[in-house]
FIKOLZA-1660 file (N, C-alpha, C; in steps of 0.1 Angstrom, whole numbers, plus 5000, padded with zeros to 4 digits):
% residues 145
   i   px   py   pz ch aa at
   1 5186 5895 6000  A  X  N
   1 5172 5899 6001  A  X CA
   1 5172 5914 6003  A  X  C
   2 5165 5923 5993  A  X  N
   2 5160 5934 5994  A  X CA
   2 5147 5938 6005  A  X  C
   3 5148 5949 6009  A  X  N
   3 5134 5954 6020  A  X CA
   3 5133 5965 6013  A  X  C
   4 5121 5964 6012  A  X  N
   4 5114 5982 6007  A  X CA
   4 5116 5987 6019  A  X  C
   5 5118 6002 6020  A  X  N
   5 5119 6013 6030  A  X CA
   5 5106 6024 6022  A  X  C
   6 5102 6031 6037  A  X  N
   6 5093 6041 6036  A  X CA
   6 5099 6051 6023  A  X  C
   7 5108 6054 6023  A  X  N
   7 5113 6063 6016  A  X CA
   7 5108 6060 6000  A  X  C
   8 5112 6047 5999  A  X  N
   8 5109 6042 5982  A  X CA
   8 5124 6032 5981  A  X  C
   9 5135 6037 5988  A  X  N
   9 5143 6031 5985  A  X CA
   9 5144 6019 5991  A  X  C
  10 5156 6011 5986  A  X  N
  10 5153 5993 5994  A  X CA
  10 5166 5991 5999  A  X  C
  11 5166 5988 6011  A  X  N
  11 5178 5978 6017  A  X CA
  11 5180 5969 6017  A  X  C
  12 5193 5964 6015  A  X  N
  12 5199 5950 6016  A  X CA
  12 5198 5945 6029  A  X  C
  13 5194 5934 6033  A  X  N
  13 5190 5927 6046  A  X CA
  13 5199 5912 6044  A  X  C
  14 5206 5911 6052  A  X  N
  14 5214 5900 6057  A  X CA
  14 5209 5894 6065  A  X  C
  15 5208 5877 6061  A  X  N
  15 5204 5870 6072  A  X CA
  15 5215 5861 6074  A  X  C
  16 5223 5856 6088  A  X  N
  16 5234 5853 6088  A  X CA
  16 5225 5843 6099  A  X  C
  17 5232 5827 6094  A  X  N
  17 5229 5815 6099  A  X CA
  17 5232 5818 6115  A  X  C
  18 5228 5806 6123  A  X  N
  18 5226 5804 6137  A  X CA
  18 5245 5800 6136  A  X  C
  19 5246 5795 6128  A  X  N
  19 5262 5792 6133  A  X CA
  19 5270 5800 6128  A  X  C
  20 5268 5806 6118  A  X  N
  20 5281 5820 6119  A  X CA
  20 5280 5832 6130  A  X  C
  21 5267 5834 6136  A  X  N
  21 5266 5843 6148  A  X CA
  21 5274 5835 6158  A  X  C
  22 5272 5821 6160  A  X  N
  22 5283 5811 6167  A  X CA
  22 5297 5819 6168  A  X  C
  23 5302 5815 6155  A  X  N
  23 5313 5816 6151  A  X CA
  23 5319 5832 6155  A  X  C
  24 5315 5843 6155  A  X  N
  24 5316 5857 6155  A  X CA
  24 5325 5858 6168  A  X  C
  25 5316 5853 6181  A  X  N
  25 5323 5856 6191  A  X CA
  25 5333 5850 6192  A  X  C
  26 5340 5841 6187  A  X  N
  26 5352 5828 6191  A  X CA
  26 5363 5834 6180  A  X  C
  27 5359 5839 6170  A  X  N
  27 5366 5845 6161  A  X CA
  27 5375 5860 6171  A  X  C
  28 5363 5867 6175  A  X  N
  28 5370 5875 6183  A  X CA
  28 5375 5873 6189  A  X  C
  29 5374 5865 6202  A  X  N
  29 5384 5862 6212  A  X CA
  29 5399 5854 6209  A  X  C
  30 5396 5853 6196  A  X  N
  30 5410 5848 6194  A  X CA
  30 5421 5857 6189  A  X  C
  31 5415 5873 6188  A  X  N
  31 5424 5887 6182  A  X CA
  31 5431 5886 6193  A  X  C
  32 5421 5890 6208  A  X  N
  32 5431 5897 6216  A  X CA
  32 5433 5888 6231  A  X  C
  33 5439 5889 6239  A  X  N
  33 5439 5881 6255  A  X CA
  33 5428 5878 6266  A  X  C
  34 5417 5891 6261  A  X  N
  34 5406 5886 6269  A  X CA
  34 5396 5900 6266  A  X  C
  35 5383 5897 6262  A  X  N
  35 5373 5902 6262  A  X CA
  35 5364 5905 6275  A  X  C
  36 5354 5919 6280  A  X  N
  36 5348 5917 6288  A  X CA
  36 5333 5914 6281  A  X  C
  37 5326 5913 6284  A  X  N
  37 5311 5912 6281  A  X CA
  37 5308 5923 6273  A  X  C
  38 5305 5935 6280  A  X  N
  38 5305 5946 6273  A  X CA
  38 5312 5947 6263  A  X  C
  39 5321 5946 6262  A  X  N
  39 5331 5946 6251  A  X CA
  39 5330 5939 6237  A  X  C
  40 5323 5926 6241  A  X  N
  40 5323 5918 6233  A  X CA
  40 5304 5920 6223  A  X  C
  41 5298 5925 6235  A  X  N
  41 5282 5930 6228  A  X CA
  41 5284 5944 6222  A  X  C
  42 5291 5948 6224  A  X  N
  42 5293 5963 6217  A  X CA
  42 5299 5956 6205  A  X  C
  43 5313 5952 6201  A  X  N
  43 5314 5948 6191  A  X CA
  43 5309 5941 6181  A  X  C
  44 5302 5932 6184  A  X  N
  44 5292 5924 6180  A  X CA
  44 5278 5930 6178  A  X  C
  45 5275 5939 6179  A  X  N
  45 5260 5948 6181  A  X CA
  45 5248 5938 6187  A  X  C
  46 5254 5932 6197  A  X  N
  46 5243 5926 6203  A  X CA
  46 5239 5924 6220  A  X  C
  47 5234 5920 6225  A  X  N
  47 5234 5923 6239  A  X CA
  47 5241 5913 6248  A  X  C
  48 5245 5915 6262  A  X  N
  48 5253 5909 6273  A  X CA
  48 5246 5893 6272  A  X  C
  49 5234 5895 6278  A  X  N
  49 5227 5881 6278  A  X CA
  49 5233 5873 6265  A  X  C
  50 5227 5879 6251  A  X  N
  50 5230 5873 6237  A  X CA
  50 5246 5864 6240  A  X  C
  51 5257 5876 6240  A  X  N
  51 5271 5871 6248  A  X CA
  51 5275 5861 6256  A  X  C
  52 5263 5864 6264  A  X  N
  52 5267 5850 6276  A  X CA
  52 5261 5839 6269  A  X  C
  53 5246 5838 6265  A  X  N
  53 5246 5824 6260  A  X CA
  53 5250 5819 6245  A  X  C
  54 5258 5832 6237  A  X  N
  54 5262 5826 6227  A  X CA
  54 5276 5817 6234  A  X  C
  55 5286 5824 6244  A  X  N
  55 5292 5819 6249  A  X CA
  55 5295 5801 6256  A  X  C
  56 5281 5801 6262  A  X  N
  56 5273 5787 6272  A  X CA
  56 5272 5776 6255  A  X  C
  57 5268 5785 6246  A  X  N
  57 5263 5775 6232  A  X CA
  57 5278 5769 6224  A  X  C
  58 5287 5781 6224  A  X  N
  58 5301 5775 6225  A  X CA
  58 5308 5762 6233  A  X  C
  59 5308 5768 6245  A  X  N
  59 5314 5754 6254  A  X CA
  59 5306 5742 6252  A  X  C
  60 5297 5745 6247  A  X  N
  60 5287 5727 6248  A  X CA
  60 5297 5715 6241  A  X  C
  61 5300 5721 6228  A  X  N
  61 5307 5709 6218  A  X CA
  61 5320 5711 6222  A  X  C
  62 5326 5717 6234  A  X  N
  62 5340 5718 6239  A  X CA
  62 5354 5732 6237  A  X  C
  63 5346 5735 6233  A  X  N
  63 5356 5752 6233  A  X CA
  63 5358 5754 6246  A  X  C
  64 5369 5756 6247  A  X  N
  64 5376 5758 6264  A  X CA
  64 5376 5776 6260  A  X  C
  65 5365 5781 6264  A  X  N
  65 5364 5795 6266  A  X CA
  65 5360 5793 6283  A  X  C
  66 5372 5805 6287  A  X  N
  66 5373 5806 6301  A  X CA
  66 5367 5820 6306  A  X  C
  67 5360 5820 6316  A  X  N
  67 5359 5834 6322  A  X CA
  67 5367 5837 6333  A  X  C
  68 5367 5853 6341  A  X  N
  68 5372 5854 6347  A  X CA
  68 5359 5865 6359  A  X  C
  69 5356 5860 6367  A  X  N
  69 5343 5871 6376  A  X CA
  69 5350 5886 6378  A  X  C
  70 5345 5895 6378  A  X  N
  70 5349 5911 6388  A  X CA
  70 5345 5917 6373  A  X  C
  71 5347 5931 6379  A  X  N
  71 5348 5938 6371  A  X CA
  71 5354 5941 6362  A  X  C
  72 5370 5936 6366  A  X  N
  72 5382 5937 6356  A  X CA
  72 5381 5920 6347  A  X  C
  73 5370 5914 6351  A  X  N
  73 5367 5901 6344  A  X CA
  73 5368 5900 6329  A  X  C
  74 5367 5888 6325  A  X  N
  74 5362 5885 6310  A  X CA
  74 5362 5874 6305  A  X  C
  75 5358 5872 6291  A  X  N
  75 5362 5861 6283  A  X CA
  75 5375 5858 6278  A  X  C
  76 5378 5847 6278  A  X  N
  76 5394 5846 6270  A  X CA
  76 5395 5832 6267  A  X  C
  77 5399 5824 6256  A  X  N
  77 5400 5811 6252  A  X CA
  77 5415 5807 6258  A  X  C
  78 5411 5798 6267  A  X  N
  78 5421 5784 6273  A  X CA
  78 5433 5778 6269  A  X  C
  79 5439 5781 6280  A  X  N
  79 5456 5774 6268  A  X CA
  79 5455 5765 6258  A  X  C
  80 5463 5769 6249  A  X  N
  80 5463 5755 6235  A  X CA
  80 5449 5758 6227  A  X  C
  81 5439 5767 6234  A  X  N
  81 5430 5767 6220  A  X CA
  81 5432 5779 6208  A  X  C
  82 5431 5774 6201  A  X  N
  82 5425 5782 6190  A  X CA
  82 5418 5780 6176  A  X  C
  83 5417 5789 6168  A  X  N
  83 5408 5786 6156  A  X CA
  83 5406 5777 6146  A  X  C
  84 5405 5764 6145  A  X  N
  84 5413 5760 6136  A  X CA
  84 5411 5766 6119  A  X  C
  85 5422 5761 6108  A  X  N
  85 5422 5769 6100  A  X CA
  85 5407 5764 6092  A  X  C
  86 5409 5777 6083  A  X  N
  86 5400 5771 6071  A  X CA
  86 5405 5768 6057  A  X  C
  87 5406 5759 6054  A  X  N
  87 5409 5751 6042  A  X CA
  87 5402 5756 6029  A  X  C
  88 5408 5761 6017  A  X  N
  88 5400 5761 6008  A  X CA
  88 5408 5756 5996  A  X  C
  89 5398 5748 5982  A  X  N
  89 5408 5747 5970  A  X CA
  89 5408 5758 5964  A  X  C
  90 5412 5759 5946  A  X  N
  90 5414 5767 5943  A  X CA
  90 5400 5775 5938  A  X  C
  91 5391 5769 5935  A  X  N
  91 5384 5778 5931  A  X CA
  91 5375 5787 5943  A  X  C
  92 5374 5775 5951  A  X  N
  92 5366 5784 5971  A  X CA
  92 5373 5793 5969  A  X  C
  93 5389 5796 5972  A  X  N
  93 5398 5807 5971  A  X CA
  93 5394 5819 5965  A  X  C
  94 5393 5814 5953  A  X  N
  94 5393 5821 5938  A  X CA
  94 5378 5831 5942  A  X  C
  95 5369 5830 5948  A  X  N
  95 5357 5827 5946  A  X CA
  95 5354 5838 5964  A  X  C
  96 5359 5833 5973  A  X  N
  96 5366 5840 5984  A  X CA
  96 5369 5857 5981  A  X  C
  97 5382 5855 5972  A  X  N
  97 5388 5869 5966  A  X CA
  97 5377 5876 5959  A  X  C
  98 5373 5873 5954  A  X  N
  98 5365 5881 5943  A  X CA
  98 5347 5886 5949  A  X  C
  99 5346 5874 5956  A  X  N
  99 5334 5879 5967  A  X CA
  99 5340 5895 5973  A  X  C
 100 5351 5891 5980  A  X  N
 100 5359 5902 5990  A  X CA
 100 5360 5913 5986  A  X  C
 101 5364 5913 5971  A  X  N
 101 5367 5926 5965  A  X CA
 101 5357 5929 5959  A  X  C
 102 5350 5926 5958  A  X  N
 102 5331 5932 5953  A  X CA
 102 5327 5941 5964  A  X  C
 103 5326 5929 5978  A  X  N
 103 5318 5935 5989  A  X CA
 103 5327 5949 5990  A  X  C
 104 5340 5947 5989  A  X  N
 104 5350 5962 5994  A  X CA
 104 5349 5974 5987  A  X  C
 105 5342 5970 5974  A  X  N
 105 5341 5982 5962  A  X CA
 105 5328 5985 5963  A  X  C
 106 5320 5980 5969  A  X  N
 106 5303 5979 5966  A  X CA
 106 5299 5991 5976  A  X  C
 107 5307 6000 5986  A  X  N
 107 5298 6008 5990  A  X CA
 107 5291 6005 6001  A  X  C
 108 5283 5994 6002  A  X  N
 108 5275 5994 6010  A  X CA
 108 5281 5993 6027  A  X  C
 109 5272 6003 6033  A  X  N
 109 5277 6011 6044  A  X CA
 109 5277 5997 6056  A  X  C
 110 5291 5999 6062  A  X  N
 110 5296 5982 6071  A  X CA
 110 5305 5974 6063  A  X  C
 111 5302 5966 6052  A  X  N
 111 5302 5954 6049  A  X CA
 111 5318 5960 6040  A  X  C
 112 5319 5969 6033  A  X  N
 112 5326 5977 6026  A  X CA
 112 5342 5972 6033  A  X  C
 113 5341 5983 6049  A  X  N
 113 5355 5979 6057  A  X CA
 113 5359 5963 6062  A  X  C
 114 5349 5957 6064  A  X  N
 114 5346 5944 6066  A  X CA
 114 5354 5934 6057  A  X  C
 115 5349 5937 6043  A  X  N
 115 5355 5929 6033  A  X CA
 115 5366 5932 6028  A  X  C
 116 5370 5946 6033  A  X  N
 116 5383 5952 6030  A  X CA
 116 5396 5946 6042  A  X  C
 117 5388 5942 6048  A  X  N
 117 5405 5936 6062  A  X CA
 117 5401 5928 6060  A  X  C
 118 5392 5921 6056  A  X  N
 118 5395 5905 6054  A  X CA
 118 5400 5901 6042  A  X  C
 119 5401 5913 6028  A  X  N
 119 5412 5906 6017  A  X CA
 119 5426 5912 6021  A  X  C
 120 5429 5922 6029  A  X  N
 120 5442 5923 6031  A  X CA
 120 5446 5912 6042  A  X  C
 121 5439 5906 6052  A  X  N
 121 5444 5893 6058  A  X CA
 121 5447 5882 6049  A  X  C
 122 5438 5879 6043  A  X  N
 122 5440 5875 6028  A  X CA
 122 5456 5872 6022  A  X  C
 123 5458 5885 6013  A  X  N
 123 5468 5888 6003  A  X CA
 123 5482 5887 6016  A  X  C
 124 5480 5886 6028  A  X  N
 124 5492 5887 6040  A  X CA
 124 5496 5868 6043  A  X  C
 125 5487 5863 6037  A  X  N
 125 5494 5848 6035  A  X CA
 125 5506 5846 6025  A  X  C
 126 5517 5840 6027  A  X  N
 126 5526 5839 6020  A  X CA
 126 5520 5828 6013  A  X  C
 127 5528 5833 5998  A  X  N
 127 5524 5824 5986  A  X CA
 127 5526 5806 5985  A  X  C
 128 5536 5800 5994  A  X  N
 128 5543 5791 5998  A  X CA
 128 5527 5783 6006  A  X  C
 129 5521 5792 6017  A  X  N
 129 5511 5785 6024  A  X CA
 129 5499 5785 6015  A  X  C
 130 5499 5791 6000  A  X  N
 130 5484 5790 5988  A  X CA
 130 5486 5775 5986  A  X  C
 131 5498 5774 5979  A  X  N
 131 5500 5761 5970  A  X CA
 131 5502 5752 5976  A  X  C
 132 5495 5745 5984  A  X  N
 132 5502 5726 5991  A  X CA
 132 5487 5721 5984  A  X  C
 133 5493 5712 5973  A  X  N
 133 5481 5703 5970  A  X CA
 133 5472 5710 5966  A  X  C
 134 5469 5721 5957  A  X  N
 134 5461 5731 5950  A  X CA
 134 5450 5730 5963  A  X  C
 135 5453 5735 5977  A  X  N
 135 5444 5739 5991  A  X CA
 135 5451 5754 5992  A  X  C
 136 5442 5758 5997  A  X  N
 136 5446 5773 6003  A  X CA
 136 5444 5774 6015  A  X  C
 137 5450 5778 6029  A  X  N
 137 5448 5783 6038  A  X CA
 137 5448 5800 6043  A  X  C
 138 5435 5799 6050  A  X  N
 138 5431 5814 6051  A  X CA
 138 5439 5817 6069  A  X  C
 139 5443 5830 6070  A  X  N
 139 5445 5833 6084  A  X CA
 139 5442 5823 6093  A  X  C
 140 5450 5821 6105  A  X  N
 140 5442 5816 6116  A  X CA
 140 5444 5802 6116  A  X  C
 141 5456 5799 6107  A  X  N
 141 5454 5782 6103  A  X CA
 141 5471 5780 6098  A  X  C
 142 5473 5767 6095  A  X  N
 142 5482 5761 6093  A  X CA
 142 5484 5758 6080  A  X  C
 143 5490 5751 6068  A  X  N
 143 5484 5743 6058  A  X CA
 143 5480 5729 6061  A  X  C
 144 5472 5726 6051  A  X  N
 144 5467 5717 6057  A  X CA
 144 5465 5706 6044  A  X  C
 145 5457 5693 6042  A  X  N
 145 5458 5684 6036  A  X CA
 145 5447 5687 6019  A  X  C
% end
């Protein structure tokens, strides 16, 4: 979706579902050992409150995301959790890549670096985990059926 701006010129406007903003924070916490709040709304460009109850909206269907109170506190996901993979065939893949490498060539300011570490996590899957049963597995996952 384009927005006119004062200027004349028009911006690209992203509207990103109720469940991929879900998804954003659980993605992160699974990079590093433990996130603080702040930490986690700065990265995310959104506020502490937004964090904590995207957090609360997490654990409802069972995400063992654990906190820790104080200052030196934070978020951090629960022994044995993590992401599970995402499965794709070949054309999702196919289709994946070529999205990635558009968004990475396209310039547009954000989305550019964005799509550029996610095709180099990408192309960092060994070729062995593309092919089981024409599925692909993306980072963060296993092969799968």
């Amino acid at each position: 979706m384009a927005r006119q701006q004062p200027s004349g010129q028009q911006q690209l406007v992203v509207v990103v579902s109720t469940s991929a903003r879900l998804l954003r924070p659980l993605s992160l916490l699974s990079t590093r050992r433990s996130w603080t709040c702040a930490d986690l709304a700065a990265r995310l460009e959104i506020t502490e409150r937004t964090v904590r109850r995207a957090i609360a909206r997490l654990r409802e269907p069972g995400y063992g995301i654990e906190s820790e109170v104080g200052p030196w506190g934070g978020y951090h996901l629960g022994p044995g959790i993590s992401i599970p993979p995402l499965i794709l065939d070949d054309e999702e893949a196919l289709a994946v890549a070529v999205g990635l490498r558009t968004a990475a060539l396209s310039g547009v300011s954000g989305s550019d670096q964005a799509a550029l570490s996610a095709l180099l996590k990408l192309r960092q899957v060994p070729a062995g985990q593309l092919h089981r049963g024409r599925r692909h597995v993306l980072p963060g996952g296993r092969p799968g059926c």
